[in-house]
N, C-alpha and C positions, 0 to 999 in steps of 0.2 A: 268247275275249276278245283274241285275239293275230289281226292280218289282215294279209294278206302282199299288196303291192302289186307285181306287176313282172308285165314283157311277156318270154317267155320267145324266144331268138330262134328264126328258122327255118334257117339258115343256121351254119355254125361260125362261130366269132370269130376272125379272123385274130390275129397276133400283134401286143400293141401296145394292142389294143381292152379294153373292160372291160363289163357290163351291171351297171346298178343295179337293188337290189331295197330297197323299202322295207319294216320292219316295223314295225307301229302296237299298240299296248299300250292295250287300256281298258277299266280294268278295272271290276268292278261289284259286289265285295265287297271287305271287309277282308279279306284274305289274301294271301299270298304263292302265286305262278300259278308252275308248273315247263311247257317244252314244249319241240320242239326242231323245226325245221325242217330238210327234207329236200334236200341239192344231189346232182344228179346229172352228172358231166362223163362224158362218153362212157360207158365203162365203170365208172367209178368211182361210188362212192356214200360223200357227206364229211355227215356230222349235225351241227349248228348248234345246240346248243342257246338255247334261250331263257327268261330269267328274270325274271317281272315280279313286282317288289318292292314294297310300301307305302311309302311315306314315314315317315320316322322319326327320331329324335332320340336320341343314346348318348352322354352324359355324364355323363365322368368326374370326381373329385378325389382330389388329395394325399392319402393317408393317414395323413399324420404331419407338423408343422412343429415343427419342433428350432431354439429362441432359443440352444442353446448357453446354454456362462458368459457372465454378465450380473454387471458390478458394483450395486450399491444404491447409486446416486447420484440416486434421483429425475428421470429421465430417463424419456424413451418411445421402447419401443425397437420397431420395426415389424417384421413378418415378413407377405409375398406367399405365398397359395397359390393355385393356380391350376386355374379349373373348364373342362374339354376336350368340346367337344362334337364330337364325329367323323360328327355323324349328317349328315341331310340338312335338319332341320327344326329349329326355333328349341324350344331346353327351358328349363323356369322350375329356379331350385333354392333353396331355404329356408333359413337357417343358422338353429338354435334352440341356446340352449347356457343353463343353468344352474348351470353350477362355484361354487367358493368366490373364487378369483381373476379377480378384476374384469378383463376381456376386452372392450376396444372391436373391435368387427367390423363395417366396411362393405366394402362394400354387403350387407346381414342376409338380403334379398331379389334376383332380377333375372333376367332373359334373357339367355340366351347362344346367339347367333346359329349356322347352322349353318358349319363347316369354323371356329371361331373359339374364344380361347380368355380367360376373362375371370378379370381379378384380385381376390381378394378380401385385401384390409387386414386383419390381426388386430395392436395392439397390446395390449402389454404393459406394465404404468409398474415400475419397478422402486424400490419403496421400502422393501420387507420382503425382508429375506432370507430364503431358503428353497427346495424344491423344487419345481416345478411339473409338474403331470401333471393336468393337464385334458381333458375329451374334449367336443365339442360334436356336433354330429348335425347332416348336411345333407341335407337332401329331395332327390333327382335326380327330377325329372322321369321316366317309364318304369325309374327303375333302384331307388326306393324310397329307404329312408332310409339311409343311408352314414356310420362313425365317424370322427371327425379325431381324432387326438389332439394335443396341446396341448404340448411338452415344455420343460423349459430349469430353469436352475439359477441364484439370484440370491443372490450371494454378496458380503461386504462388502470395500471394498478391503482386499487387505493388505499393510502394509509392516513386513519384517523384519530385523533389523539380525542380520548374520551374523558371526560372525569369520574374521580373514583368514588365517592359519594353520590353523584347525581346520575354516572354512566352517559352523558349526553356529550355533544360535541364541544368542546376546549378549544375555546380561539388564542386565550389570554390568560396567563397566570402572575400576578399582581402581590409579591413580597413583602410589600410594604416596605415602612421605615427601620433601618437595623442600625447599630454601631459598626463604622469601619471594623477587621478583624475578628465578626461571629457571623452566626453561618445560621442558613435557615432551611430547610426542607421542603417539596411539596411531592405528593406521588399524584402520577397520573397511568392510565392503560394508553399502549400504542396498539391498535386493532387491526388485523387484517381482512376486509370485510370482501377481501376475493377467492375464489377454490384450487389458487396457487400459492404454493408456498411464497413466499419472499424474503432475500435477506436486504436485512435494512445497517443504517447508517446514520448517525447524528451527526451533522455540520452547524457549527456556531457561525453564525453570518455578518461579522462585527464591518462589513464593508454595504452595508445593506442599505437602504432607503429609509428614513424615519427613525434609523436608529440612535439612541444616544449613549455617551459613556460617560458617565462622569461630571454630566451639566447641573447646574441649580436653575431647573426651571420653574421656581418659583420668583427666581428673579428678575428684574427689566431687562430690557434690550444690552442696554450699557453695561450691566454687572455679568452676563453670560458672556459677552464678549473680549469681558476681562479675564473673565474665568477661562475662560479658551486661551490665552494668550498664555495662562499659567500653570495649564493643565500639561502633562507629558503625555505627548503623543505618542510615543512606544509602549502604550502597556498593554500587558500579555495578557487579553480578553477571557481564554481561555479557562484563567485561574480565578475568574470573577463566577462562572456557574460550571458547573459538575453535572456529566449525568451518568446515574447506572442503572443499568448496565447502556453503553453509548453503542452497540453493537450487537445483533443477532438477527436472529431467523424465527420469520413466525410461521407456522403452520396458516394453511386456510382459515379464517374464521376464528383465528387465535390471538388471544388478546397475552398482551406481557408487560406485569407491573416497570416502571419506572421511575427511579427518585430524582427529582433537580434538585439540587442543592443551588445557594446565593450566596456569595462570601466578599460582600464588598470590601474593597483596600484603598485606602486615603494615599491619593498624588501629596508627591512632596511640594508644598506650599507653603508658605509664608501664614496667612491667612487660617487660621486652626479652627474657627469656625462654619467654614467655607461646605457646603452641602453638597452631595454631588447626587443626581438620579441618573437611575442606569434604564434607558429600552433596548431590550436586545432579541434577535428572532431565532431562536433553535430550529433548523431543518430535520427532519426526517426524511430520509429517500432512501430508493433501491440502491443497490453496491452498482457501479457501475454509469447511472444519471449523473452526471455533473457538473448539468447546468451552463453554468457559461464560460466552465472551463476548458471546452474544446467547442465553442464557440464558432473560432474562424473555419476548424476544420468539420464541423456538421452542422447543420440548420434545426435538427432535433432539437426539443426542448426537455426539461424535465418534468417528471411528473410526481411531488412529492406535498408533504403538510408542514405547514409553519404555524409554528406556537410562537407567539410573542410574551415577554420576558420583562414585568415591569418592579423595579424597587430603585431604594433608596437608602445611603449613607451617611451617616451623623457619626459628628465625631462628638466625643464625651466632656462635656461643658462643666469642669466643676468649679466652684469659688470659695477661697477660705477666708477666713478673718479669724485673724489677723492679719493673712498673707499666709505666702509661701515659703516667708522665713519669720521663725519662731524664737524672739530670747525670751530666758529663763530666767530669776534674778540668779544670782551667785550666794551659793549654801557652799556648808562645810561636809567632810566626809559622813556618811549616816545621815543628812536629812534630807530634802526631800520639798521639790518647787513642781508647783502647777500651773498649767496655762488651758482656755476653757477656747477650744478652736469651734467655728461655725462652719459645715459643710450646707451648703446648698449647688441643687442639681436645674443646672440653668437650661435643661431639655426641655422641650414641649411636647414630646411625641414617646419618651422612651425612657423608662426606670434607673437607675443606677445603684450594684450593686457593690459593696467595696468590703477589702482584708488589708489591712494594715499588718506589715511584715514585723519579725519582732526586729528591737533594735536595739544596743546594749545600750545599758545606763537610761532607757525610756522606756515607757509602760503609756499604753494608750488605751481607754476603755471609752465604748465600746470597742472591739477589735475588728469586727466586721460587722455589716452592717447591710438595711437596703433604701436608699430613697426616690421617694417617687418622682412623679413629673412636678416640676417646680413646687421642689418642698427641699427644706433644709435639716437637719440635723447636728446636734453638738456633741463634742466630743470631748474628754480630758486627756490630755497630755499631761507627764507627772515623768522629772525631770530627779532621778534615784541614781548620783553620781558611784561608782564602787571602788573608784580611785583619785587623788589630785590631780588638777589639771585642767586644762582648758578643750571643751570638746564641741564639733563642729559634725555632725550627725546627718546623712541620706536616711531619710521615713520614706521606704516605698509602699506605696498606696497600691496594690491591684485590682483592677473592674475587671469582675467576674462575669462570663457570657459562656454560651454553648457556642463551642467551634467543630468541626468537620473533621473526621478521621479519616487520613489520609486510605487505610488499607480498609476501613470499612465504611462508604459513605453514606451507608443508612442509616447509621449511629452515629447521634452528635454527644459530645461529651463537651463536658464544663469543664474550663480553665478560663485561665489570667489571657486577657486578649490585648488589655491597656496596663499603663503603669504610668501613677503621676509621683512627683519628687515633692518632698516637703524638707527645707533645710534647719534645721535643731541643733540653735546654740547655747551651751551653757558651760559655768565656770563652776570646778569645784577647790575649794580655798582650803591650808590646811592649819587644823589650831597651831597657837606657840607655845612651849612646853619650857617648862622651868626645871634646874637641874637641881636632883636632890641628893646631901650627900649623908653618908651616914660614918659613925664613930667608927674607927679601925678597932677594935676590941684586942690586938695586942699583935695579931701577925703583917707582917708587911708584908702589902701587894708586891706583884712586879714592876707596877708601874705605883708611885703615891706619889703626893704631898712632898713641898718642903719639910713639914712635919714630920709624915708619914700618919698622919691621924684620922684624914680620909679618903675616899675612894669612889671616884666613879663610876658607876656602873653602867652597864652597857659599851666593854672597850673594842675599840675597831680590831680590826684583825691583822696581825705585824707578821712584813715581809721575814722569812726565815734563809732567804738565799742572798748572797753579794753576787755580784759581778765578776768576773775573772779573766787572766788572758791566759791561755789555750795554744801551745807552741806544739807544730806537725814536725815530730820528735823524727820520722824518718826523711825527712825532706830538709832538715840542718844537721849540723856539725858541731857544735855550742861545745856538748857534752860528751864529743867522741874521743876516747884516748889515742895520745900522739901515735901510738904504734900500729893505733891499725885507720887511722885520717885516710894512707896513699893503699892500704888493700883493694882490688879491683877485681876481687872474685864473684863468683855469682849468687853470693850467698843469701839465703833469705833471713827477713827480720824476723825473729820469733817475738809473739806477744807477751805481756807480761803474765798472764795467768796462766802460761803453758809447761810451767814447772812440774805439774804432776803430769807430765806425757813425756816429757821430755827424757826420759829415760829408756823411752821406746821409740822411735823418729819413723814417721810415716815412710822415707825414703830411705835405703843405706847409704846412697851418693849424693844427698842432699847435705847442705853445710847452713846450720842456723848461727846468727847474732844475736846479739842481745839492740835492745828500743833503742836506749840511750850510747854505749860506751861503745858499741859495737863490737865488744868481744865475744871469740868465736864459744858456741855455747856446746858443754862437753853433751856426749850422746854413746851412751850406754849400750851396747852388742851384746846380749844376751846368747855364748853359744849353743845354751839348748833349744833353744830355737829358730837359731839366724840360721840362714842356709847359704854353703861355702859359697867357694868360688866356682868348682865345677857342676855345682845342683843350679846354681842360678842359670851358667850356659846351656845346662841340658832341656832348662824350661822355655828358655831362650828361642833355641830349635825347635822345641816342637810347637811351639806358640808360630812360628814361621811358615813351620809347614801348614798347618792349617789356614794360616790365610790365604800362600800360595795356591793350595786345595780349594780354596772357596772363592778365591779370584778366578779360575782356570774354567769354573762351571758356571759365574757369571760371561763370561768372554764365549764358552760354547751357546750359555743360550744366547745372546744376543746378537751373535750371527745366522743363529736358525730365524731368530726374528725379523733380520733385517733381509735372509733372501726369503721368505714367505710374503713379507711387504713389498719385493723385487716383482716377485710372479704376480702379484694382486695390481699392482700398476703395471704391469708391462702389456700394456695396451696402445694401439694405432696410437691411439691419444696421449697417453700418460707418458708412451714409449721408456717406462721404466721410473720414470721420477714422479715422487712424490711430490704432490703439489706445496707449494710454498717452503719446498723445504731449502732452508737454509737461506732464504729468501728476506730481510729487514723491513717490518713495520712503517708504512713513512710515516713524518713528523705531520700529525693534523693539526690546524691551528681554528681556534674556532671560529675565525673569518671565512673560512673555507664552508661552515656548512651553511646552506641555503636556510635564508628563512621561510617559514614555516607560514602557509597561509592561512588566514582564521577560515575555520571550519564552514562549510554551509549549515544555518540550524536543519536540523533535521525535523519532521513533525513527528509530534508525541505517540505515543507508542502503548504506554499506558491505556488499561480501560477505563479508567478513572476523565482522561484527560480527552476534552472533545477536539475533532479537525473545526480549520476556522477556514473561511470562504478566503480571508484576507492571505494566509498562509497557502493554501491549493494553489491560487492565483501566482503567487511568488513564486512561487516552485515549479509551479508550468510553466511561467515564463522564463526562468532559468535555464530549465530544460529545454525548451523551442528555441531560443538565445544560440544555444551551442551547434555547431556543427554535424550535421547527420553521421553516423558512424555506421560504419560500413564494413569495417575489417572486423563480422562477428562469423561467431564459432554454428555449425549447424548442431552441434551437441556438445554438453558439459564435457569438458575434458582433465581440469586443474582441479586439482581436491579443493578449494576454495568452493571452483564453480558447482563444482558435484553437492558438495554440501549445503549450497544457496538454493539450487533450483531444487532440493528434493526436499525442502519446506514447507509444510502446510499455510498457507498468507492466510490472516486474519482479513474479516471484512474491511477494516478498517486500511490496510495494508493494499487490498484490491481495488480500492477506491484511489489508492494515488496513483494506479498505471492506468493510463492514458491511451487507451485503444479504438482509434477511429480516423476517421468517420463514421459513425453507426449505420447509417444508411450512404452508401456506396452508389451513386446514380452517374451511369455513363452517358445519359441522354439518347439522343437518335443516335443511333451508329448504324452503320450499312453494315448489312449481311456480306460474309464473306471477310470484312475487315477483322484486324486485330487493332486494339483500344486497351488502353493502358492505363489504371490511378494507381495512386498511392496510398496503402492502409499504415497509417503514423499509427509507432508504438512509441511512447515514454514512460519510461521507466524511474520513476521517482522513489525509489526504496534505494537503502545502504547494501541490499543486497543483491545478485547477478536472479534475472528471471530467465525460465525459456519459455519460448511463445513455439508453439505445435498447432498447423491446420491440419484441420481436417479435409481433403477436399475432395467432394464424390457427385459434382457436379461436372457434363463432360464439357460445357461451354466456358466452363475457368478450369480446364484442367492445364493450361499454360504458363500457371501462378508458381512464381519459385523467389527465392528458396521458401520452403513450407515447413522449417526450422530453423529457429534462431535463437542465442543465447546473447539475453540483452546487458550489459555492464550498468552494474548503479551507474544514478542520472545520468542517464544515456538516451539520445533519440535517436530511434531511426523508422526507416518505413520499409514495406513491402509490397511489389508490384504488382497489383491485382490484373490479370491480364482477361481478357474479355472476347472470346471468339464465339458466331453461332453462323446458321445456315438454316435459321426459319426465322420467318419477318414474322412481329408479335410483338408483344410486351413480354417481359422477361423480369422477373421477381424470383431470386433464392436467396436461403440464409445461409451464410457460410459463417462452418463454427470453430472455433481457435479452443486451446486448452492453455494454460498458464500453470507452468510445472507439474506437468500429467494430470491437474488434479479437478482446477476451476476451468469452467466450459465456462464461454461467451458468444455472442453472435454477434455478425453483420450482416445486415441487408444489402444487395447488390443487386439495383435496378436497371433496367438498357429498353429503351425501343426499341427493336430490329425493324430499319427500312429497308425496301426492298435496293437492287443498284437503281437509280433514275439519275436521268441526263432531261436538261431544260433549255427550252431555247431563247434567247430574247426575243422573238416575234414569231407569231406561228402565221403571218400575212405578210409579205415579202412584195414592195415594190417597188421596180426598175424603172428609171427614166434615163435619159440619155445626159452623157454631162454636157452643160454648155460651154460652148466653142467648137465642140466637134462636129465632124465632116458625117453625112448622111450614111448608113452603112454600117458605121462601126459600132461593137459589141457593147450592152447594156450590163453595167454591174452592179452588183449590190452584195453587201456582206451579212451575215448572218452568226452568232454569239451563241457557241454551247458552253454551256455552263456545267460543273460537276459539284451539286448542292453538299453531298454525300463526303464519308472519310476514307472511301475508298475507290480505286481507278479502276476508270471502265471505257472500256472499247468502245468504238460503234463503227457504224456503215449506212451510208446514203444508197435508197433505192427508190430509180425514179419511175414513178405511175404516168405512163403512156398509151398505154391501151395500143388502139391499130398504126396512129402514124410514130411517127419519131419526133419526141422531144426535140424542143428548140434551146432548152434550157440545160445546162451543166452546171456542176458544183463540185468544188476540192475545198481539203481534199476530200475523197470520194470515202476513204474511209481513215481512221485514226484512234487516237490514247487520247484520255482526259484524268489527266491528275487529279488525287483528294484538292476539293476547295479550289479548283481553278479553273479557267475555261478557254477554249478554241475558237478560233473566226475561221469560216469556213465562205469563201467567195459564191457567187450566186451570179452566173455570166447567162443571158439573151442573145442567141444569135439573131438578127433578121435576117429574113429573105422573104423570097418570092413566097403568098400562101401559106405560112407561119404562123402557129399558135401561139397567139398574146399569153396563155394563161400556160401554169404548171405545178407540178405537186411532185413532192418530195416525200418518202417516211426515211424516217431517221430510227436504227434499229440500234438498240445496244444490246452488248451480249449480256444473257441472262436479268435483263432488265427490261426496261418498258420500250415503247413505240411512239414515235410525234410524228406527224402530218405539217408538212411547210405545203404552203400554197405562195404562189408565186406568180405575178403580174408585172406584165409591160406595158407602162403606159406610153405609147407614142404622139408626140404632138405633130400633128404637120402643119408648117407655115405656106399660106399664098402670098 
């Protein structure tokens, strides 16, 4: 089968030269041909083997794909393995697999070309934790059936609060006792001990199990439940612990410090000694977990850590003696009373440090001070009056504590948290002073003696001014001379001090009087500088023209104005006019404006400030409360909205939209049907979101609209639509974006059944009714049911073999609606030599087959 073509030469081959020889291969069975060709050079002898091989196909695959750790977030997570064909001819290979763990694998089937190497997709969804170990089986072409196995481990996130000292696991961090109004510190690690990123979330849980706010559980049954009757139920838990940072993202494996702060605040109560202990649970969890706030809409749970949160507040217990109110006796100006005050610190548990503010007229030493747990200290007050008079004095006391910076709360700083009043009275009296006089030595005072011999010293200070009456000289006639009483010209008053002008007169046509007499007041014409009578007209005129000139180029431009404003409204709309022009203002009266609804609070927004369980709760239900909204936009279109959705959301921000059900489960749904839920989106932020699917799955490619812009507090939902045409289980993630930026997923589960139709009896028997006459036909009915959500045909065919059925049935074929069912009659004829018994198959289209059997029982009476 091997044939050698070449001309052997006759001559040597000089150097340089070469001879071809061809060898041709053809073969003419399946086997593999060995042979070897013989070269001879001069002396030499070189053997050539030769090997003619079949054509063939050698492919290989992975024996193992390892998904690794996998968090349980409802994701689909993909793993490549890869089928090698090394041969020279194209091979088919199979993928068959039946495990317990639902495995998408394409391509199932396919050709792999020769020298090429083809990918096969296996995912995995990851919503049950657990271990995986699957094995599926692929056909090779010439290599037989080959194991993969399947491996990987799907594990729930976890977040574990560590301590920072010890590094071990933190169930409980315990503040101890503080004074209302100071603040206390602890740091702890939040650790991410999975090889996914995750971002996290603090939730204060003040509606939680076991928790307390504000009780003195140190006291009886009876005293706590007075305290409950007195305690304010509204307060803003929130502002009782702090944490920073309440928000972030931790790498794999990545731990990040964290400060709690404690700042307890005394309820307004009667009672000033009244203790309150606080238990509270800080959550940690993913953005997105939360918990039992979609509740009715997903069966999912969360998966997060709880630190529990324990202290306690004392209010500042001090006692004075002599009291709270302090007299002083009554001194004169310059001396100077004391009083020896006792401070004692009525705590058991906690120091008191104190500053006495200054106060005028009082000096207190020590000034500030510190005393311990039930210990007292004295004090002087010293009562240094600096004027006469009787004084009644606020001494405020300040208790010094470390309180919490609101912009930076790793840093506590010391200030005034308390302030007690202490009231200081005292009298200052003043001497009586005898009056001394002395010899007048010969000048007389202004003021003396009947003598005039002595003198007072120290004289008050005398009024220099009397009283007078004030007559508005141009508004009477008292003083006007008779001759000009009836003048009615228009002349003006001149002032009295206007003598030195009055020889120049502001106007020449002006005519002045005098205050009193009204005589007309002469006025002076100067003609080297008065100007005639024809210079005045000539100024006259041209003063004229110029306005007319300046009027004429106002009036031109204000017509160019007004038709440029013509052409800019002379629109379909405007149709030339100017809106409101010329149009009156109406009268508002402030009845007219609506009142103003109070606000919904909003939740904090601050990093500073944690979300609380009891606030998420409110604000979901608020939200689910209102009416589905429907009239939305599929893209931003109002500069409002454009500027909302193209905002980056804080974790914190992520955590109040409401996206679910997480896991989407249709149940059994028949193949061929369309099935429908609802993905609720609420929207609990001040600002407009847009929700964008992604969808590239072909069995929901039905799902619309797959754009929406959702209006602050606004709910609504979106119709996940659900078609396929292969019976199976059905697991994918469908992923959402929230303002192009934040990806989330939903799970979306379905059985695929196949179409079936059931019957109530699959044994069918006939007897005759009684009363009836010999002869007549046996019926009986028979119940198809349609378990399924979708309608399916059928058709009765009956199994007779060589005779002819005695038995009929209608109708013979028909429709069975989702969820409801058909009686279908089952009629016996007898006669002569007639088969008692019968069979039916009942066929539906594109679904299953059922078998009725059918008997007649005949009774004969003698």
């Amino acid at each position: 089968q091997f044939k050698l073509i070449v001309e052997n030469p006759d001559k040597p081959i000089a150097s340089g030269l070469q001879v071809k020889a061809v060898v041709e291969y053809t073969p003419k069975c399946v086997e593999d041909l060995q042979d070897k060709l013989t070269l001879l050079v001069e002396d030499d002898v070189v053997h050539i083997p030769l090997l003619g091989l079949i054509p063939y196909c050698d492919l290989e695959v992975e024996s193992e794909v390892n998904f690794g750790e996998m968090i349980a977030n409802n994701k689909l997570v993909t793993k490549e393995i890869s089928v090698t064909n090394r041969g020279t001819t194209s091979g088919v290979f199979r993928v068959t697999y039946d495990g317990v763990v639902l495995l998408n694998i394409k391509p199932a089937r396919g050709v792999v070309k020769p020298k090429s190497v083809r990918k096969i997709k296996v995912d995995i969804c990851t919503d049950v934790p657990g271990v995986i170990k699957e094995m599926m089986k692929v056909e090779l072409e010439s290599r037989g059936c080959t194991e993969v196995w399947i491996k990987g481990v799907v594990v729930e996130q976890a977040l574990k609060v560590l301590g920072v000292s010890c590094g071990k696991a933190l169930k409980c961090i315990n503040f101890g006792p503080l004074y209302f109004g100071t603040s206390k510190t602890e740091k702890i690690y939040l650790y991410n001990e999975r090889s996914e990123c995750v971002d996290w979330v603090a939730v204060l849980e003040d509606n939680a199990i076991g928790g307390e706010m504000g009780t003195d559980l140190q006291g009886n049954t009876d005293a706590v439940l007075h305290d409950l009757s007195l305690k304010n139920k509204d307060v803003d838990v929130s502002t009782l612990i702090l944490c920073f940072p309440s928000q972030g993202t931790l790498l794999p494996h990545e731990k990040s410090l964290i400060t709690i702060c404690f700042s307890p605040e005394e309820f307004e109560v009667n009672d000033a000694s009244l203790i309150q202990d606080y238990v509270l649970f800080l959550r940690f969890e993913a953005v997105g977990e939360r918990g039992d706030c979609l509740q009715n809409l997903s069966g999912s749970f969360s998966r997060h850590v709880d630190l529990a949160l324990m202290g306690s507040g004392f209010p500042v217990v001090l006692t004075f003696k002599p009291g709270r109110v302090i007299h002083f006796k009554d001194c004169y100006l310059g001396e100077q009373a004391q009083v020896v005050c006792t401070m004692r610190n009525e705590s058991e548990f906690l120091p008191v440090t104190f500053s006495f503010r200054k106060t005028a007229h009082f000096n207190v030493s020590p000034e500030r001070g510190k005393l311990k747990r039930k210990s007292e200290k004295e004090v002087t007050i010293s009562f240094s009056p600096h004027q006469i008079g009787a004084f009644e004095m606020k001494q405020i006391i300040d208790i010094i504590g470390t309180g919490v910076d609101k912009n930076n709360v790793e840093v506590l700083k010391t200030k005034s948290f308390h302030q007690i009043y202490l009231t200081l009275l005292g009298v200052c009296k003043s001497k009586q002073t005898s009056i001394v006089f002395t010899i007048n030595p010969g000048l007389t005072p202004l003021i003396s003696n009947a003598t005039g011999q002595f003198a007072v010293r120290g004289m008050g200070q005398l009024s220099v001014t009397a009283p007078v009456a004030i007559l508005k000289s141009t508004q009477t006639q008292i003083h006007t001379h008779r001759k000009n009483r009836n003048c009615k010209d228009d002349a003006l008053i001149a002032f009295p001090n206007d003598r030195a002008a009055s020889l120049r007169p502001s106007e020449w046509n002006k005519t002045y009087r005098t205050i009193f007499t009204k005589t007309e007041r002469y006025n002076y014409v100067d003609p080297e500088f008065a100007y005639t009578d024809s210079e005045r007209l000539l100024r006259e005129g041209n003063r004229q023209h110029y306005i007319n000139f300046i009027s004429c180029l106002r009036q031109r431009r204000l017509e160019k104005e007004a038709a440029r404003q013509f052409y800019i409204y002379n629109t379909p709309v405007s149709i030339g006019i100017k809106p409101a022009e010329g149009l009156k203002s109406p009268k508002i009266s402030i009845t007219d404006f609506p009142k103003e609804k109070p606000q919904s609070r909003m939740l904090p927004l601050d990093d500073n400030c944690l979300l609380t369980s009891r606030e998420l709760a409110a604000i979901v239900s608020k939200s689910t409360n209102k009416g589905v909204w429907s009239w939305l936009n599929p893209m931003p279109y109002s500069t409002k909205e454009k500027e909302d959705c193209h905002l980056t959301l804080t974790h914190k921000q992520l955590h109040q939209i409401f996206i679910g059900p997480s896991t989407i489960d249709f149940g059994e749904v028949c193949v061929y049907s369309t099935t429908t839920k609802e993905l609720h989106v609420i929207n609990n932020l001040s600002v407009h979101i847009w929700i964008q699917i992604e969808m590239e799955v072909e069995e929901l490619r039905e799902t619309s609209p797959l754009s929406q812009v959702v209006p602050p507090l606004t709910k609504t939902h979106i119709p996940v639509v659900f078609e396929t045409t292969t019976v199976g289980m059905f697991k994918r993630s469908l992923s959402y974006k929230i303002n192009n930026r934040h990806i989330g997923h939903v799970l979306v589960v379905a059985h695929a059944m196949p179409i079936e139709l059931q019957l109530s009896t699959r044994e069918l028997i006939l007897t005759p009714v009684p009363g009836c006459l010999a002869g007549t036909e046996f019926r009986r009915t028979v119940r198809v049911c349609n378990p399924r959500n979708y309608p399916a045909s059928f058709s009765w065919k009956s199994v007779t073999g060589d005779r002819k059925s005695a038995f009929t049935i209608k109708p013979i074929r028909g429709f069975v609606e989702a969820y409801s069912d058909v009686e279908c009659e089952v009629v016996w004829h007898p006669g002569f030599n007639t088969l008692e018994t019968g069979q039916f198959i009942l066929s539906v289209r594109k679904g299953n087959s059922i078998h009725l059997k059918c008997f007649a029982k005949v009774t004969i009476h003698v």
